[in-house]
C-alpha positions as CSV (number, residue, x, y, z in Angstrom):
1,X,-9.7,34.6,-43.2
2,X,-11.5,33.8,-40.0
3,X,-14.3,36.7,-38.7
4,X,-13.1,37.6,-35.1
5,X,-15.9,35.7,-33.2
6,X,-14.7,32.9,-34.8
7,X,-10.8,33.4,-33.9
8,X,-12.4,33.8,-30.1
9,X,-14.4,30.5,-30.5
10,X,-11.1,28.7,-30.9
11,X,-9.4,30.5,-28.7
12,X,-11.8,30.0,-25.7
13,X,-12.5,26.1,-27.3
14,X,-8.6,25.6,-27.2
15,X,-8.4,27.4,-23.7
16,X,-11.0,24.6,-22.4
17,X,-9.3,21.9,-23.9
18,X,-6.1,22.5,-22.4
19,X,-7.7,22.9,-18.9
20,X,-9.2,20.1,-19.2
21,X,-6.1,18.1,-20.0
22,X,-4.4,20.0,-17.1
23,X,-6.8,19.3,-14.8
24,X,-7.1,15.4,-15.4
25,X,-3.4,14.8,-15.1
26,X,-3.3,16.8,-11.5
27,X,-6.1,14.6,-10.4
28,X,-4.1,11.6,-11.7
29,X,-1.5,12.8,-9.9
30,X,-3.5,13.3,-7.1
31,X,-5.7,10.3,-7.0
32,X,-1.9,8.8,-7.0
33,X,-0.4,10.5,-4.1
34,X,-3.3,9.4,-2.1
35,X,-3.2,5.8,-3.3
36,X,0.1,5.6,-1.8
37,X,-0.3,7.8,1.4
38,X,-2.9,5.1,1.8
39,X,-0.5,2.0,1.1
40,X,2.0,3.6,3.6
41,X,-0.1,4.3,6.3
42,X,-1.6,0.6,6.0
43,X,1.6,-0.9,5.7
44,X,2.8,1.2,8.8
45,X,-0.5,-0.5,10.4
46,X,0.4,-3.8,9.8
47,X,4.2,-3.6,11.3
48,X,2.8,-2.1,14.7
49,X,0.6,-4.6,14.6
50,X,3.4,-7.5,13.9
51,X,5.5,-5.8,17.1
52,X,2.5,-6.0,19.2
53,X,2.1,-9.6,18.3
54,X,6.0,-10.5,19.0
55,X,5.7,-8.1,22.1
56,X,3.1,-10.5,23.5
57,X,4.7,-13.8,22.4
58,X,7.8,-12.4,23.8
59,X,6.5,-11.8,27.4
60,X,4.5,-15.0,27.4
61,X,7.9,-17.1,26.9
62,X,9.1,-14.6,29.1
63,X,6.9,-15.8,31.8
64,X,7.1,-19.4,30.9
65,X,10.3,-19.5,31.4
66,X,9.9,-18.3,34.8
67,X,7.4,-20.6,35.3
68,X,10.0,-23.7,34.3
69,X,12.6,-21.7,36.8
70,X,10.3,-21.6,39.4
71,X,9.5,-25.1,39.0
72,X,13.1,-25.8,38.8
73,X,13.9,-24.1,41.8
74,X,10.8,-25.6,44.1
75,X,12.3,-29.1,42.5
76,X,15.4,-28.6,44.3
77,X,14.1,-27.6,47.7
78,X,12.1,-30.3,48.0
79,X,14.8,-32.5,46.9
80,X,17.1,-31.0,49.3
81,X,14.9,-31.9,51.9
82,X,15.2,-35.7,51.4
């Protein structure tokens, strides 16, 4: 039969063990979450700056086709004036 320091030994050794354990998988879990916060917030990144992008290419054919109905339009004044 075990002597009572010894009983407390394996208690306190099986106590640590388990803690350990515990406390690796939470970091895991952890180390996870924040992995994937990091994924998301870099993926949210990259769409605002893909709208940016299409916001500009939209205005500038925006404006280039004003530019073609501008020229359009002064075309047909100054063939009017024939």
């Amino acid at each position: 039969m075990p002597s009572p320091l010894e009983t407390r030994k394996d208690l306190v050794q099986e106590a640590v063990e388990s803690g350990a354990s515990h406390v690796g998988r939470i970091a895991t879990i952890v180390t996870g979450a924040v992995r994937d916060v990091a994924r998301e917030v870099g993926s949210f990144a990259t769409d605002l700056f893909e709208l940016r992008e299409a916001q500009r290419r939209a205005l500038r054919d925006h404006d280039r086709g004003a530019d073609l109905d501008q020229d359009a339009a002064a075309g047909d004044v100054a063939g009017s004036g024939r």
